[in-house]
N, C-alpha and C positions, 0 to 999 in steps of 0.2 A: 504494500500500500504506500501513496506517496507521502512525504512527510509536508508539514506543513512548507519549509522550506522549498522543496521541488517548486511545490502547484505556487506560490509566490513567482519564483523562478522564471516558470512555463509560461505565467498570463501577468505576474503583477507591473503597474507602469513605471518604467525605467529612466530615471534624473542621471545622466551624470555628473559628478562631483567635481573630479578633475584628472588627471594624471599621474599614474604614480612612476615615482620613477626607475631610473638605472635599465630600463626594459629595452631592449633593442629593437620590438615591436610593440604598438602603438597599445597599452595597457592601461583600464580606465577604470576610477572606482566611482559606485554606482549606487544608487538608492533605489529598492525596486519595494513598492508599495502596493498594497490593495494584490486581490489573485483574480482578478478577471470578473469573470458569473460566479456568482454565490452557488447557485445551484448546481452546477456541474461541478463546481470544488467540491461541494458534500460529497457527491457522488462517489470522487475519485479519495475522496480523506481529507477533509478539511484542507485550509490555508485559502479562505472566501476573500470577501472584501476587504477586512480590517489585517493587520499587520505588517513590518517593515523591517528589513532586513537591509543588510548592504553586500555589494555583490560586486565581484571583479569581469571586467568585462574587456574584452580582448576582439575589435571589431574586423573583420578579414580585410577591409580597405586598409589598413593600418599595417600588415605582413610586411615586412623586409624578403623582397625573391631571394629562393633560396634555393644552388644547382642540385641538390641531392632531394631535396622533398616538393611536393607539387604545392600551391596554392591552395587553400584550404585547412591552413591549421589547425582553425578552431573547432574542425571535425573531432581530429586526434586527442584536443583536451577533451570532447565530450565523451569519445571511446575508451579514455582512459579510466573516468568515472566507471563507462560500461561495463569494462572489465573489474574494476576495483567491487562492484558491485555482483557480478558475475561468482567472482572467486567470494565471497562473503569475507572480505579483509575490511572494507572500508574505511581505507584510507585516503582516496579522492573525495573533499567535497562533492555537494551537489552541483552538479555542471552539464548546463542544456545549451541546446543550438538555436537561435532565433533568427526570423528576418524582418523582424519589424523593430528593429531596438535604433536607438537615437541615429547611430552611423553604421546604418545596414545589417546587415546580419555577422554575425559572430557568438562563440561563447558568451556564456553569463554563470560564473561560478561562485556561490556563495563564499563570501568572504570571512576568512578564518580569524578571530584575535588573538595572536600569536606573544608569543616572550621574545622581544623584538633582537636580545642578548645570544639567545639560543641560535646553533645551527647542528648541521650534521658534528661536526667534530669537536665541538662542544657538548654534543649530548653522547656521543659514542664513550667521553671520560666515566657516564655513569651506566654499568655493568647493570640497571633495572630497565635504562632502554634498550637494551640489545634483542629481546624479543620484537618490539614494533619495529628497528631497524632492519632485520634480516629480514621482516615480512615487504619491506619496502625496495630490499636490495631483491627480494626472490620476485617482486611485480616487475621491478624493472627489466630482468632476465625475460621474463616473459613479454615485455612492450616494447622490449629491444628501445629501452630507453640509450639517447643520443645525448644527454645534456643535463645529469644528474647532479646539479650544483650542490654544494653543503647549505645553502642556503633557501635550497626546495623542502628542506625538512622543516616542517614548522612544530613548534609543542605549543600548546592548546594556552592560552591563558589559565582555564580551571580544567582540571578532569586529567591532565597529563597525556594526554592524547598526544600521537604525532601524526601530523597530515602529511601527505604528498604532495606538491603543487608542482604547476609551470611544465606539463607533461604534451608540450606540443609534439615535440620532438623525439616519438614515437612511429611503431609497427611498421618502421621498414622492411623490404624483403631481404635487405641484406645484412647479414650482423652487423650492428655499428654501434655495440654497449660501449659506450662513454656516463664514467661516474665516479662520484669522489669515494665510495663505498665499494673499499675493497679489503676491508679489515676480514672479513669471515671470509677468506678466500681459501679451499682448502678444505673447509667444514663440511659435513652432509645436511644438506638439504632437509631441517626440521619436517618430521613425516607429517606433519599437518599440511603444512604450506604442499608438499608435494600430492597426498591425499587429494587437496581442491584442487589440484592442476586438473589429476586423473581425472577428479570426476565435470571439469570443464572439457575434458576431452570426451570421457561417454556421453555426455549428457549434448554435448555442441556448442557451440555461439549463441549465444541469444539472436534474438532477430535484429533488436534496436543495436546490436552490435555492428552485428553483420552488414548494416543498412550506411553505417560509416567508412566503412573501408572496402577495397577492391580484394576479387577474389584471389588473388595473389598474397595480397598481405593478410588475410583469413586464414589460409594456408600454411603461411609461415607462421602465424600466432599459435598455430596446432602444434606445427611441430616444435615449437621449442614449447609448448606445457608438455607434451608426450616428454620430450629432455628432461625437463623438470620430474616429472612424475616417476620417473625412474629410478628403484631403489638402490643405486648406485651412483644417482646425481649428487655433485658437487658443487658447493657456490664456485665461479671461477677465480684462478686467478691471471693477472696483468702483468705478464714476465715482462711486453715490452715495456712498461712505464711510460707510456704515452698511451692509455685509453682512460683519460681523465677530460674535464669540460675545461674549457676558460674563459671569463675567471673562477679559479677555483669557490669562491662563494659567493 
């Protein structure tokens, strides 16, 4: 069922605020208000007319071309949700595709309040993250994540949570894991995380998955959860020391 958040997401009207920055492409933070029809929010699980949220918004006219990925990044953030959803890890906010939002269509990803201090390598010092990290180093494995900054790990203001963000730069067909999360390199693949791969592979793609990416990168998402799912999978390791992002956070 959706949360209130989504159905906000999906239908509420969208202000944006302004720019935030450091982003190499065009990333806006957002106020999105009211959820549309009342009536059809009940339907789907509440978030009607009243409530507000703030939400990062990343509009495709705003894309820097890029020669390895096609146009349309804001697909890839909202596949990433799919998948982080898919696998029952969720650790993607909520993140949907619109074409009516202020400057065209693009993602609209709810916006995390995070401990602005914190990153990946900052939180790796504490041996109580290292469970929500390796679940986050094993999505990457599977999203053939390209751009794994330390500063895409965010920890939650309350609750300790750590989210994923900034997941454009996904589901290539070709390996191209770049990330600063290479501490568990060497480790076996906690039989949970490998478990949900399995059962993303019998079970399949979702459809709202599948309806984001081309059947080529579908394909290859299988085959590296079949990798994963293998009870002799290993997190990798980076013998060359060059499959890191820049800048590092």
């Amino acid at each position: 069922m959706p949360t209130d958040e989504l159905n906000l997401l999906r239908r509420g009207q969208v202000e944006v605020l302004g720019r935030m920055p450091w982003g190499s492409n065009a990333t806006l933070l957002a106020q999105v208000c009211g959820g549309g029809d009342s009536e059809s929010a009940e339907r789907e699980g509440g978030g009607g007319e009243g409530g507000s949220i703030q939400a990062v918004y990343k509009p495709r006219r705003g894309e820097r071309p890029l020669w390895d990925f096609p146009a349309g990044l804001d697909k890839r953030e909202v596949a990433a949700y799919q998948l982080s959803e898919a696998l029952g890890w969720g650790i993607v906010p909520e993140t949907v595709l619109r074409d009516d939002l202020p400057y065209g269509v693009g993602s609209l990803q709810r916006f995390v309040p995070f401990q602005t201090e914190e990153h990946y390598f900052s939180l790796y010092e504490d041996d109580a993250h290292h469970p929500q990290l390796r679940t986050i180093c094993c999505f990457d494995l599977l999203a053939n994540q390209t751009d794994r900054k330390s500063g895409h790990c965010l920890l939650a203001l309350e609750g300790g949570r750590i989210w994923a963000v900034d997941n454009a730069l996904s589901f290539h067909v070709e390996p191209k894991l770049r990330t600063v999360i290479w501490e568990f390199g060497g480790e076996a693949i906690p039989d949970h995380l490998r478990a949900d791969a399995a059962r993303l592979v019998d079970q399949g793609l979702p459809d709202d998955l599948c309806a984001l990416l081309d059947p080529d990168e579908r394909d290859a998402l299988l085959r590296r959860a079949r990798h994963v799912a293998d009870d002799r999978s290993r997190f990798p390791i980076d013998g060359s020391g060059r499959a890191y992002p820049w800048p590092l956070v």
